[in-house]
C-alpha positions as CSV (number, residue, x, y, z in Angstrom):
1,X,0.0,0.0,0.0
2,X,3.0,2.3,1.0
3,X,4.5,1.5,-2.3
4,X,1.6,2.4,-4.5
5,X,1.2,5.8,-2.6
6,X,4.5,6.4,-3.3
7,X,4.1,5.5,-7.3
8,X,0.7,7.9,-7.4
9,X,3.2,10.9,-5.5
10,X,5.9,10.3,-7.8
11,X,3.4,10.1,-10.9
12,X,1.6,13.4,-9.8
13,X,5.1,15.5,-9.1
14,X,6.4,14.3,-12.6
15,X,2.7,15.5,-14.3
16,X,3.2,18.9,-12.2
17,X,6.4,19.6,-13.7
18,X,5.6,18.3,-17.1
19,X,2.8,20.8,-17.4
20,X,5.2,23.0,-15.4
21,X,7.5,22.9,-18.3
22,X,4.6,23.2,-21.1
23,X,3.2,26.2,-19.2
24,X,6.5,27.9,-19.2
25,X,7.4,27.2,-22.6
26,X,3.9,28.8,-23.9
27,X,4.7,31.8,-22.1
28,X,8.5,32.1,-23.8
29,X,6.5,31.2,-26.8
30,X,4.2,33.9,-27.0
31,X,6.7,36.7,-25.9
32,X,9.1,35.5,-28.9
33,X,6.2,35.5,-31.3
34,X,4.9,39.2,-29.9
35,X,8.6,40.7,-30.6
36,X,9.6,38.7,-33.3
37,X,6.3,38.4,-36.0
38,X,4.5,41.7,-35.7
39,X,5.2,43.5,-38.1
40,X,3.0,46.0,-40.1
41,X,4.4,46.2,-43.9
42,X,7.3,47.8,-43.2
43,X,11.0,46.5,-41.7
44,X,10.7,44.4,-38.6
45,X,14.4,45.9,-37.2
46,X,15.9,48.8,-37.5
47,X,19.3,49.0,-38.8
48,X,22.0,50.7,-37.0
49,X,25.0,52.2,-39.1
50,X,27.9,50.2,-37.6
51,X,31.0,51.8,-38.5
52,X,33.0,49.2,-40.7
53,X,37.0,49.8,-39.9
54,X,38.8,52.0,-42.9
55,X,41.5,49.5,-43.3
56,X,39.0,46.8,-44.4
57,X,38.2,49.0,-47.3
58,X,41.0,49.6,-49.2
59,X,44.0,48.7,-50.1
60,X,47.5,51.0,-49.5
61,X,47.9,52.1,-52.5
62,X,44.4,52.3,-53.9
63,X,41.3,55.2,-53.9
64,X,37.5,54.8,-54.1
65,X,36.4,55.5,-57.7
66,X,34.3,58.7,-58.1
67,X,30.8,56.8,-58.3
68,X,28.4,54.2,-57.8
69,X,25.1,52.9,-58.9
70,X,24.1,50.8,-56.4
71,X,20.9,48.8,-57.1
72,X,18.4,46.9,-55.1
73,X,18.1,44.2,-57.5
74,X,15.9,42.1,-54.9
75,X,13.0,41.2,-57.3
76,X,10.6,39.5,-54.9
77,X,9.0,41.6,-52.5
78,X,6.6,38.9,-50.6
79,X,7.0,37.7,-47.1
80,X,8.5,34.6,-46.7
81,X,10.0,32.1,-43.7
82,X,13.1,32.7,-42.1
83,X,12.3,30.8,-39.3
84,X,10.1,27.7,-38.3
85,X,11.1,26.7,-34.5
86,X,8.5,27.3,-31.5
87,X,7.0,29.6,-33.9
88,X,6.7,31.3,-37.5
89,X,9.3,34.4,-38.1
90,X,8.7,35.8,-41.6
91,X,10.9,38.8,-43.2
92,X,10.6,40.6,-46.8
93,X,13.5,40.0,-48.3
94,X,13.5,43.2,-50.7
95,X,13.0,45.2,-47.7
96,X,16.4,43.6,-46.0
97,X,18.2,44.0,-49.0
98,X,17.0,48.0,-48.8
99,X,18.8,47.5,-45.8
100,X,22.3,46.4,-47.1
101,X,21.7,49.3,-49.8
102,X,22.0,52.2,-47.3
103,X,24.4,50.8,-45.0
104,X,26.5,50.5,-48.1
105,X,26.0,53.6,-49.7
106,X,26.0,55.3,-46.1
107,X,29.9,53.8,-45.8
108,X,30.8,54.6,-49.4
109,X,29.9,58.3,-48.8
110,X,32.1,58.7,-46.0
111,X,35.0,58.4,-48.7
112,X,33.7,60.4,-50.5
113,X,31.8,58.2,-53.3
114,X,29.3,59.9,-55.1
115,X,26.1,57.7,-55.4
116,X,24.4,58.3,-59.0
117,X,22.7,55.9,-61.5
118,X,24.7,58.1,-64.1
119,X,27.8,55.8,-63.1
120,X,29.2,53.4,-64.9
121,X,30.1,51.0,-61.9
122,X,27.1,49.4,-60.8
123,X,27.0,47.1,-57.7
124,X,23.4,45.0,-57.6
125,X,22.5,43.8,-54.0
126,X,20.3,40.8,-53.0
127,X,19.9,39.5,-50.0
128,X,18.6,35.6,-51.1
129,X,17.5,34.2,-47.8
130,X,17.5,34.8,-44.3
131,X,17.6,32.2,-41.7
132,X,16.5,32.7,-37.9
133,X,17.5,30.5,-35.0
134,X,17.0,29.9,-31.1
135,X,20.7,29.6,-29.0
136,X,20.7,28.9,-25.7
137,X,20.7,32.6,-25.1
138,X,20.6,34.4,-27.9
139,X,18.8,34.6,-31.2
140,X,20.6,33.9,-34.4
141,X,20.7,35.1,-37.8
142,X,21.8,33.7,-41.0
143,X,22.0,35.5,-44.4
144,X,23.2,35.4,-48.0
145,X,24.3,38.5,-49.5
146,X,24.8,38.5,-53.7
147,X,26.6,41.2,-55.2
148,X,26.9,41.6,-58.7
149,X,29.2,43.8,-60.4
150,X,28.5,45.9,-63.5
151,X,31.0,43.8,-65.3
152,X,29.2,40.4,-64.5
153,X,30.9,39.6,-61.3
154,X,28.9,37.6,-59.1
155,X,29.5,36.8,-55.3
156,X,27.8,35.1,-52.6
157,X,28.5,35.9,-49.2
158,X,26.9,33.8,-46.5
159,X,27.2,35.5,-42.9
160,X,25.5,34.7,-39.6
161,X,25.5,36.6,-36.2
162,X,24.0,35.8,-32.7
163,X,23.2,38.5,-30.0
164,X,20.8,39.2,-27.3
165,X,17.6,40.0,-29.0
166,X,16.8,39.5,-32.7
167,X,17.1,43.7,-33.8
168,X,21.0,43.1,-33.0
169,X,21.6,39.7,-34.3
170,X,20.0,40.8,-37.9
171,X,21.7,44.4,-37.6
172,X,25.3,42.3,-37.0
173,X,24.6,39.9,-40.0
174,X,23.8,43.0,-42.1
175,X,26.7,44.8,-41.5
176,X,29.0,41.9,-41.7
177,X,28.2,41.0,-45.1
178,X,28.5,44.5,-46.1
179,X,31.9,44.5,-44.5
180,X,32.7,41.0,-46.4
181,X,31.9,42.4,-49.4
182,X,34.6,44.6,-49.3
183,X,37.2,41.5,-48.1
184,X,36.2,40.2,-52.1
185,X,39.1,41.4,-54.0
186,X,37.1,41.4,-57.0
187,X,35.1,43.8,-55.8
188,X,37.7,45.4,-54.3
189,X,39.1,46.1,-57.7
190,X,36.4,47.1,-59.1
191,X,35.3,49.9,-56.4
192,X,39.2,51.2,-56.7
193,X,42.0,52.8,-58.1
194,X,45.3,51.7,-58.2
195,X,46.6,54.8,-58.4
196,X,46.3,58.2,-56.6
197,X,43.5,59.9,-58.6
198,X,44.5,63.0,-60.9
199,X,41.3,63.8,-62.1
200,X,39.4,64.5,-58.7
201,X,35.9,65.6,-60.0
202,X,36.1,63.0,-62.6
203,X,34.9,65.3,-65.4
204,X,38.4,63.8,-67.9
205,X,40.2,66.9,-67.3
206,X,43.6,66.2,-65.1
207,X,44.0,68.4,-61.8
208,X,46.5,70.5,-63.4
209,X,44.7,72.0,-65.9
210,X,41.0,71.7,-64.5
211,X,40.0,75.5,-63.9
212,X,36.6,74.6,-62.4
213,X,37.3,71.7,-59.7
214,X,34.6,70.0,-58.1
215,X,32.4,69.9,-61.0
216,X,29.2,68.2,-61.0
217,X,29.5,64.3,-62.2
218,X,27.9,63.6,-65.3
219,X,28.1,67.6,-66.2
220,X,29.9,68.1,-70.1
221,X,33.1,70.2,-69.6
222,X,35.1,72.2,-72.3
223,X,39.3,71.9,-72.4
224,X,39.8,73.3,-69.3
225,X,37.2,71.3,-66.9
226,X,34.7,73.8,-67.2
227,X,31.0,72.9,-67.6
228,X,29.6,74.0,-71.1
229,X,27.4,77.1,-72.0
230,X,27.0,76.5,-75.5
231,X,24.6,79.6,-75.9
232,X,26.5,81.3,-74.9
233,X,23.8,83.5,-72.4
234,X,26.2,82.6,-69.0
235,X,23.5,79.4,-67.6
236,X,25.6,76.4,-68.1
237,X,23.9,73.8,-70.1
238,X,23.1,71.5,-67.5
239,X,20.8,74.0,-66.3
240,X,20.1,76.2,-69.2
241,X,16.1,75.4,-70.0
242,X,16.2,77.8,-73.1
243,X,18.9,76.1,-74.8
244,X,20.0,78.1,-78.3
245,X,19.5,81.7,-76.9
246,X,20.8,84.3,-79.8
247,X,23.6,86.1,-79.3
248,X,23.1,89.2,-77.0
249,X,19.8,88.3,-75.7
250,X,19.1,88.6,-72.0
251,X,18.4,85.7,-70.0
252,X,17.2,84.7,-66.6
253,X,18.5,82.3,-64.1
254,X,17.0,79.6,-66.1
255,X,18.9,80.7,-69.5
256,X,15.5,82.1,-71.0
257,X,15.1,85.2,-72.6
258,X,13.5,87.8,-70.1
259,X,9.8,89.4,-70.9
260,X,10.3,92.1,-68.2
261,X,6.7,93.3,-69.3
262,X,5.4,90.3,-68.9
263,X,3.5,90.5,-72.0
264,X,4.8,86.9,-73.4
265,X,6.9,89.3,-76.3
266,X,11.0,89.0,-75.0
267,X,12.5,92.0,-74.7
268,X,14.9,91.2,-78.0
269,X,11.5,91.5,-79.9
270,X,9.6,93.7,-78.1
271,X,8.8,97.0,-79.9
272,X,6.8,98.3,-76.7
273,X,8.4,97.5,-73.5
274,X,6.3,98.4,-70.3
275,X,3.2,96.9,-71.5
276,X,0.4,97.4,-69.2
277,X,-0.3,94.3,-67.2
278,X,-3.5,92.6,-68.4
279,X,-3.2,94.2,-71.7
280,X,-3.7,92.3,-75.3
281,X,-0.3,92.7,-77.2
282,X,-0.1,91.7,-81.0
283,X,3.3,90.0,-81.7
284,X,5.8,93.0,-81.7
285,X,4.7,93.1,-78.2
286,X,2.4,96.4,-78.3
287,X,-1.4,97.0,-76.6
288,X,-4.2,96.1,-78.8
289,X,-6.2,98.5,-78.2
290,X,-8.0,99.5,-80.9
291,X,-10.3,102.5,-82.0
292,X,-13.5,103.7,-81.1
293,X,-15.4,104.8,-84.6
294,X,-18.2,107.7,-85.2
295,X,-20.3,108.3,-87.5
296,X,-20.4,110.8,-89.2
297,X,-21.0,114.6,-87.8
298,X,-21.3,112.6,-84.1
299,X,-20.0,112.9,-81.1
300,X,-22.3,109.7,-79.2
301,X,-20.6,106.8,-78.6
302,X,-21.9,103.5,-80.1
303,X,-22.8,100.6,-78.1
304,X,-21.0,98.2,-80.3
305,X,-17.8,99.5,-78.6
306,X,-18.4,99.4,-75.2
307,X,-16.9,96.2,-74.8
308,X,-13.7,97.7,-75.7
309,X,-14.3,100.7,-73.6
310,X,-14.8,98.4,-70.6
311,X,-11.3,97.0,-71.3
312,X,-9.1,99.7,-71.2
313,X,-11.1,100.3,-68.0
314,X,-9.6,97.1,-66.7
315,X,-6.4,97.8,-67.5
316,X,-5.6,101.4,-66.0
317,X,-7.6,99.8,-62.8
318,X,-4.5,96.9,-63.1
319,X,-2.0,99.6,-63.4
320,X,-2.6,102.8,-61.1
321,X,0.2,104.2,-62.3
322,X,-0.7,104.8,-65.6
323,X,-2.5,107.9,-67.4
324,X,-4.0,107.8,-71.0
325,X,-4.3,110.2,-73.2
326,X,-7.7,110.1,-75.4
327,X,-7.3,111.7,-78.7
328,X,-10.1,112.5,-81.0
329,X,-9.9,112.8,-84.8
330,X,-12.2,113.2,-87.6
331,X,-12.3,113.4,-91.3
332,X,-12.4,116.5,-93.6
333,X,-15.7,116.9,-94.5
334,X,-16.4,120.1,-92.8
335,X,-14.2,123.3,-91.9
336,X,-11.2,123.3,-89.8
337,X,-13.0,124.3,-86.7
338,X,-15.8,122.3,-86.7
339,X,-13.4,119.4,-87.1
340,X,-11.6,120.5,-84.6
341,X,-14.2,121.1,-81.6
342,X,-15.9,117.6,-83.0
343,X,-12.7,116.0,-82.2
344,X,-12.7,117.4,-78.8
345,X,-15.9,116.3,-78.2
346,X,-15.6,113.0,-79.3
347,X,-12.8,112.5,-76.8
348,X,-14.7,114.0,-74.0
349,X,-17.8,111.3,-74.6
350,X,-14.7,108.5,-74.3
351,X,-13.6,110.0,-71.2
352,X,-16.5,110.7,-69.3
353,X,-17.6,107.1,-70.3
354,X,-13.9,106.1,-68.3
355,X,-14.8,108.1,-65.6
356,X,-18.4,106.4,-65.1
357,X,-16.3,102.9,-64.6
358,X,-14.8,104.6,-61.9
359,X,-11.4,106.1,-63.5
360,X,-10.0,109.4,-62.0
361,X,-10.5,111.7,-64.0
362,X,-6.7,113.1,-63.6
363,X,-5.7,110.2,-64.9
364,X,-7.6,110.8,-68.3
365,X,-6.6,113.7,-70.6
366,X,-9.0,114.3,-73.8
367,X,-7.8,116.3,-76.8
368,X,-8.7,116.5,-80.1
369,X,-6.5,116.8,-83.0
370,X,-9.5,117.2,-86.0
371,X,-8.2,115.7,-89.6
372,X,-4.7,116.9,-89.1
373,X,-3.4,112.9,-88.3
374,X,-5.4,110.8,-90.5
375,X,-5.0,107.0,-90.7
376,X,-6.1,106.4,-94.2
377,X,-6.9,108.3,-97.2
378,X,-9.9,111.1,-97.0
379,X,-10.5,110.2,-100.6
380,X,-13.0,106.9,-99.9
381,X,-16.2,106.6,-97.8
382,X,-13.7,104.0,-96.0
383,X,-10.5,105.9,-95.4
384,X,-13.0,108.6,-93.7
385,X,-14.6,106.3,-91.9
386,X,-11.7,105.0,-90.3
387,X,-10.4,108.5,-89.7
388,X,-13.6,109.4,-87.9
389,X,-12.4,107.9,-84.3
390,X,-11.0,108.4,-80.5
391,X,-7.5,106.7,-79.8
392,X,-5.7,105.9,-76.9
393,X,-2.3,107.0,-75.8
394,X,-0.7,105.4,-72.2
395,X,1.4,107.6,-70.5
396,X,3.8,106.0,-67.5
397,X,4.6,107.9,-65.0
């Protein structure tokens, strides 16, 4: 009887600790899965820029090239396993390669590599699986990085790393197959010189005769390392968006000829510079204004032109610092002085008419010239028709 009590105690501790153990393991279970799985379509670690010793990078008696183009050439961008132990640890493997990409082009610009697709060195990154794993105490990480040159070099470099938590065991493994890419001598070769560099801004002009250093890569230079203005306006071409400017035309910043009037006539072809803003130009770049026309013996302004009336309204509203002078004219049927007061008071019925759409009346002088300045013969019903009319004059002050 003793020794079946002592069977049923024994039986019941081991059961305890068994579910003990279960319990336990659940627990660990559920805090890996909470740290290590969430994720919400973005990187599950964040990478941290450790520095990679100088001396692994280069040789003695080599430089960095000018540039790189480096290239995330990581085509699948699903989620897949890296992991399948007490529970399921997924990754994107385009996002990790995004990953190697800046830590390698963060450690290239500190020597002073210039990072541009315009380069004819090309390194494509791919980081083709990664493999997650429980230690004892840590977590471990497992990865294959491929590099491939621009001149069809290829390279696998396998790496792992362990650490305390899974952010530092994937930054590590990261890094280091950064850093073992540059242990490749292929590689080595192809990001380097062998010797000391005498064209710094690599634009093909040597140091000693460059007399614009530092210029811009992929920027066409002349002889003497300068970039090209081929218009000759002063914008370099790289920046020039009105490429062919004549000779002796002014330009803005951009290298296009400048409209200071704003009329949408440059100033090369511009016969009427200071354009009224909000005026109708014709294509030598003067006001359209146009003429108001009476008929004959009248000084009553037709309806038909109140439309253009109402314009040059608009305009000397848009610019207050404009006056016009209205100038009346008729044709020579009649004496001198009749002509002469009709005139005037033809250009008194086109200023009051101003001066009802609320134009100062300063700003409006009326005078009337009779048929001393014609604009067609006085010989036809239709020269004297057109020479029956009010015109307008802007003055700037």
């Amino acid at each position: 009887m003793k020794r079946r009590a002592s069977q049923r105690k024994e039986e019941k501790m081991r059961r305890r600790i068994f579910f003990n153990i279960i319990g336990i393991g659940l627990i660990f279970s559920v805090i890996l899965i909470a740290g290590c799985t969430s994720y919400n379509g973005t990187r599950f670690y964040v990478p941290k820029m450790i520095p990679i010793k100088k001396d692994t990078l280069l040789k003695d008696n080599h430089q960095f090239i000018c540039a790189v183009n480096i290239v995330n050439e990581q085509k699948k961008s699903r989620w897949v396993d890296i992991g399948d132990y007490t529970h399921e640890w997924r990754a994107n493997l385009r996002m990790w390669t995004d990953t190697a990409v800046e830590v390698l082009t963060h450690e290239l610009e500190k020597h002073d590599v210039r990072i541009t697709e315009e380069s004819e060195h090309i390194l494509k990154l791919s980081i083709t699986w990664v493999k997650l794993y429980w230690g004892f105490n840590t977590v471990g990480c497992q990865m294959n990085l491929r590099v491939e040159t621009g001149d069809d070099y290829t390279v696998n470099l396998e790496t792992a790393n362990e650490a305390q938590d899974i952010y530092q065991a994937s930054d590590g493994a990261v890094m280091k197959a950064v850093t073992e890419m540059f242990h490749d001598h292929e590689i080595q070769d192809y990001l380097t010189r062998k010797k000391t560099r005498d064209d710094d801004d690599c634009d093909g002009v040597k140091n000693n005769r460059d007399r614009c250093a530092g210029t811009p890569l992929g920027v066409e230079v002349d002889e003497w390392g300068c970039p090209k203005d081929s218009d000759g306006d002063g914008i370099i071409d790289i920046y020039d968006r009105c490429p062919g400017t004549p000779p002796g035309v002014i330009v803005d910043d951009r290298g296009c000829p400048v409209d200071e009037d704003g009329d949408g006539v440059v100033n090369s072809q511009d016969r009427c510079p200071g354009t009224p803003v909000g005026a109708r130009v014709d294509d030598r770049g003067c006001w359209i204004v146009g003429s108001v026309l009476f008929d004959l013996g009248k000084d009553d302004i037709r309806s038909d032109y109140y439309y253009l009336l109402d314009e040059v309204a608009r305009v000397l509203k848009r610019n207050p610092g404009m006056s016009i002078e209205v100038q009346g004219h008729t044709c020579t049927i009649g004496s001198a002085k009749y002509n002469q007061e009709l005139s005037e008071r033809r250009a008194n019925a086109v200023r009051n008419y101003l001066t009802k759409k609320g134009i100062n009346s300063g700003r409006l002088t009326a005078r009337g010239y009779g048929y001393t300045r014609p604009v067609a013969a006085s010989t036809t019903d239709a020269g004297k028709r057109l020479n029956r009319r009010v015109e307008f004059h802007p003055v700037t002050e």
